[in-house]
C-alpha positions as CSV (number, residue, x, y, z in Angstrom):
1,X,169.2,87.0,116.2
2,X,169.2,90.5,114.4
3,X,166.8,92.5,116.4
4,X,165.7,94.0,113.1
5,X,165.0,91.0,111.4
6,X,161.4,89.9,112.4
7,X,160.9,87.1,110.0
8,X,163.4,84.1,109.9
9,X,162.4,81.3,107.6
10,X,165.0,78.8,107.2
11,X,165.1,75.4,105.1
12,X,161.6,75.4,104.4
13,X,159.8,72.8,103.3
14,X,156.0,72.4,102.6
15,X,154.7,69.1,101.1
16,X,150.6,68.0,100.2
17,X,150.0,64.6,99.8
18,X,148.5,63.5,95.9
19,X,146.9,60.0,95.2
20,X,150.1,59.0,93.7
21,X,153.1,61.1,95.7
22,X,153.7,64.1,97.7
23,X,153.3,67.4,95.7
24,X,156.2,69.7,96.6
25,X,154.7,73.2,96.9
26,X,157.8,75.0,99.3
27,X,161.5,73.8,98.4
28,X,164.5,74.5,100.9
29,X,163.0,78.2,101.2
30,X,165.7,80.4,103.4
31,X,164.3,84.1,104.1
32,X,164.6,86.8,106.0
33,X,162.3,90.0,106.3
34,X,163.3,93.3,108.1
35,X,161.3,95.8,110.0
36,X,159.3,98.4,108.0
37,X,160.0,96.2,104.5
38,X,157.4,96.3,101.8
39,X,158.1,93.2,100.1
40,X,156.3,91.0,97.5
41,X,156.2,87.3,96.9
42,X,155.8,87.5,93.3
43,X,155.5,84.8,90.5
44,X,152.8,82.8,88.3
45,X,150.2,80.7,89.9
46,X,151.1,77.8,91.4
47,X,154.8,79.0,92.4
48,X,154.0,78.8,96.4
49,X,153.3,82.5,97.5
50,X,150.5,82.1,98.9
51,X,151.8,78.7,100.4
52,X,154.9,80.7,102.0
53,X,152.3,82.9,103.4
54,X,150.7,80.9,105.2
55,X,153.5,79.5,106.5
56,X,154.9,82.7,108.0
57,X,151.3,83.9,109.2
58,X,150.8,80.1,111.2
59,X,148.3,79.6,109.3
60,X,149.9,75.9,107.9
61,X,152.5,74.2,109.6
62,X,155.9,73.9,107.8
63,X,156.7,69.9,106.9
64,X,160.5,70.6,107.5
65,X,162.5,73.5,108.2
66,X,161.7,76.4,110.8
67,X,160.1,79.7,110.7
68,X,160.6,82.5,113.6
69,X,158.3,85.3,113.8
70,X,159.1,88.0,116.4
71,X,161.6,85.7,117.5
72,X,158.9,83.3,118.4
73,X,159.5,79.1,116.9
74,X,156.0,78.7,115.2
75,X,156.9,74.7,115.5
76,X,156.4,75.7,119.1
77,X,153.0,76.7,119.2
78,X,150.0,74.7,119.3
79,X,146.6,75.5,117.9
80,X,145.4,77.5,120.7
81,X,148.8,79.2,121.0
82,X,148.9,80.1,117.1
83,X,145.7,82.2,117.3
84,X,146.4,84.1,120.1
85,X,149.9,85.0,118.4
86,X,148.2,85.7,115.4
87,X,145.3,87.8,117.1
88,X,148.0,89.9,119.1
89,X,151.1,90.3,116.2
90,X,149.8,90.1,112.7
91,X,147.5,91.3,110.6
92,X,145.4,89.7,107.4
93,X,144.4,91.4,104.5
94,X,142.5,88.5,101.7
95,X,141.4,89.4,98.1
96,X,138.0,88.3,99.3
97,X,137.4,90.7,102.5
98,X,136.1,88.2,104.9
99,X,133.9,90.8,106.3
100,X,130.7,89.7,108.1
101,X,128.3,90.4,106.5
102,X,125.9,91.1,109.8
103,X,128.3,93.5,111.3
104,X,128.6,97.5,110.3
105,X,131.9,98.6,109.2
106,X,132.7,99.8,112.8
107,X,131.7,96.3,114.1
108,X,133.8,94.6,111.7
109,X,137.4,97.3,112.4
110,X,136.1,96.2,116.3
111,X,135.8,92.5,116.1
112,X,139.9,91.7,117.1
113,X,139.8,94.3,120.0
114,X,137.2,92.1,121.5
115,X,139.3,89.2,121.2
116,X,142.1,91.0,123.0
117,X,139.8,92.0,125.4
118,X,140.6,95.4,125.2
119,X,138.6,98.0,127.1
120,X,135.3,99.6,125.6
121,X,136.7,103.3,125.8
122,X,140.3,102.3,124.1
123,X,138.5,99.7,121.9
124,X,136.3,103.0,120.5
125,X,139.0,105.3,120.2
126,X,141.4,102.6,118.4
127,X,138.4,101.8,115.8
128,X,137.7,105.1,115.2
129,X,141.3,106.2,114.3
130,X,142.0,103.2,112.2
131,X,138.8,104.0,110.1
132,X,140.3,107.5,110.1
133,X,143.4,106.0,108.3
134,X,141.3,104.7,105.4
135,X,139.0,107.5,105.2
136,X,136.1,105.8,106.2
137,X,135.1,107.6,109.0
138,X,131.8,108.4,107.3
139,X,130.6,104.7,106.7
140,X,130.9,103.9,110.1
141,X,127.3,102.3,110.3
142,X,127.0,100.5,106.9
143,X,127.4,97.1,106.0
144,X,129.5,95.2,104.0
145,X,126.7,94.8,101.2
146,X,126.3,98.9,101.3
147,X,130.2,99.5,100.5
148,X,131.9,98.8,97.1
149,X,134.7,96.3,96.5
150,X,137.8,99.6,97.0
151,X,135.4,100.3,100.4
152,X,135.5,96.8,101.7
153,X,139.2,96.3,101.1
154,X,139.5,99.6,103.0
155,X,137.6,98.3,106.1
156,X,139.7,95.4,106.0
157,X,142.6,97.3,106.1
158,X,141.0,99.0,108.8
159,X,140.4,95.4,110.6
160,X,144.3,94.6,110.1
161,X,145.7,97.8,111.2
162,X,143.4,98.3,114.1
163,X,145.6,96.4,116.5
164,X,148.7,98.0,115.2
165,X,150.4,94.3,113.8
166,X,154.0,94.8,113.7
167,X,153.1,92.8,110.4
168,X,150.6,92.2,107.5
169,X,150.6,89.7,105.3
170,X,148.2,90.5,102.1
171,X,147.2,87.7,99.9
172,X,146.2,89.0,96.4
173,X,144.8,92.3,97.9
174,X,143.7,94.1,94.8
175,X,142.8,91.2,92.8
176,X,139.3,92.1,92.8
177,X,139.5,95.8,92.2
178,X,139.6,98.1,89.3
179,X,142.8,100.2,88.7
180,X,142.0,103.2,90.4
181,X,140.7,101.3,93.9
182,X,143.8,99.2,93.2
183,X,146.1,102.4,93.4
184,X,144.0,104.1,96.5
185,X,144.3,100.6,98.4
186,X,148.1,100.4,98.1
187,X,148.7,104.3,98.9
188,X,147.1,103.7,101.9
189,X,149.1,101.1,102.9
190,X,152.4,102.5,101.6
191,X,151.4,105.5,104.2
192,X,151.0,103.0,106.9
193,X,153.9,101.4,106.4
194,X,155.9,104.5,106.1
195,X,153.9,106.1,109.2
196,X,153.8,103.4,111.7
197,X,156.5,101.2,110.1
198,X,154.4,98.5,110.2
199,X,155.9,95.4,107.7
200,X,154.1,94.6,104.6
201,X,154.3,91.1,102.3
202,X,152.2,90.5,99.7
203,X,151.7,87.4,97.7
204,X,151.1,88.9,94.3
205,X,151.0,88.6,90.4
206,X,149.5,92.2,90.1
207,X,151.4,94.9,88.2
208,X,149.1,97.6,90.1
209,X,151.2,95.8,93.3
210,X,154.5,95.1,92.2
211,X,155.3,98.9,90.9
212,X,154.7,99.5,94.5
213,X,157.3,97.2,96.3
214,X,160.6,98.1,97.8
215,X,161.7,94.3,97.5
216,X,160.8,91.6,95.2
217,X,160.8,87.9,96.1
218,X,160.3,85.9,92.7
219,X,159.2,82.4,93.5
220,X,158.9,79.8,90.9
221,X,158.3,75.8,91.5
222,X,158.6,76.6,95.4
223,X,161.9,78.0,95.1
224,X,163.4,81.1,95.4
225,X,164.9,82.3,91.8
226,X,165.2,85.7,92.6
227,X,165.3,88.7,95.3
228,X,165.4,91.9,94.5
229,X,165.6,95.2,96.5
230,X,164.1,98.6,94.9
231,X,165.9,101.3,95.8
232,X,164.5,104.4,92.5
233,X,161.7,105.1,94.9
């Protein structure tokens, strides 16, 4: 395999039973993504982005076809296996935060350097740069509740970068956020990608996004109808 490619989907196919028959929601997808892209999965509701990344994150298992990530068969993992690939490779970034609410924002950006097990002196430093990188260095001790929307979408940007993914997948990430948060969120992680070439997908309907992407994936009824690179940046 292409060493640069770190994403290999191939004949994918993702069905959900119904009452009455299977619903089709991924159709003979075939996909690759390269190191450093900043791609969209773009389309109208319904059209399988968020389906596809899901998929590729091993977050749902594929009902036919194969997906390689880091060169890695996800068919070949089991549940156990999946989070600790997940918890060591990739990083998440959801429209709703998923930040607990018990935790400060430094306890939050922390929370998957435990899981690696990472020592306390490297855990601190790591946390503190990452919050560095969203310019939230100054909310280390307030809580989720304290922050506004753009803020907590920052300290989970924080949370996904903090481990230094050689991926993140972003699932509708300005969908709650006003224009302006909207544009600080994705220059942020434009500057990451660009800085620690770190690869971005988004599954998106957002304008604010999609003027932002150096590749466009259009998805429609599960399939792939167009794919589009953007090179007047």
């Amino acid at each position: 395999m292409d060493n640069s490619v770190l994403i290999d989907v191939r004949h994918l196919v993702k069905t959900f039973p119904m009452e009455k028959h299977n619903f089709t929601a991924l159709n003979k997808i075939n996909l690759k993504f390269k190191t450093g892209e900043f791609t969209g999965l773009v389309g109208p509701s319904g059209s399988g982005k968020t389906t596809l990344l899901n998929v590729i994150g091993s977050l749902d298992a594929p009902t036919e076809g194969e997906v390689r990530v880091l060169g890695q068969s996800l068919d070949d993992l089991n549940p156990k296996k999946a989070a600790n690939f997940r918890n060591r490779y990739l990083g998440f970034i959801f429209q709703t935060y998923n930040l607990l609410p018990v935790y400060n924002v430094y306890e939050n950006v922390e929370y998957p350097l435990l899981l690696l097990k990472m020592p306390a002196a490297e855990r601190k430093k790591t946390v503190l740069q990452s919050l560095e990188w969203v310019d939230l260095t100054d909310k280390i001790k307030s809580r989720p509740s304290q922050l506004s929307g753009g803020e907590c979408q920052r300290v989970s940007i924080a949370r996904a970068m903090v481990k230094t993914p050689k991926i993140v997948l972003a699932d509708e990430p300005t969908a709650n956020l006003d224009a302006e948060n909207s544009h600080h969120i994705l220059q942020t992680m434009l500057k990451l990608n660009q800085n620690l070439k770190t690869t971005f997908i988004f599954a998106t309907h957002d304008d604010k996004v999609i003027q932002y992407l150096r590749r466009k994936i259009r998805l429609d009824d599960g399939q792939v109808v167009g794919d589009e690179t953007i090179t007047n940046h």
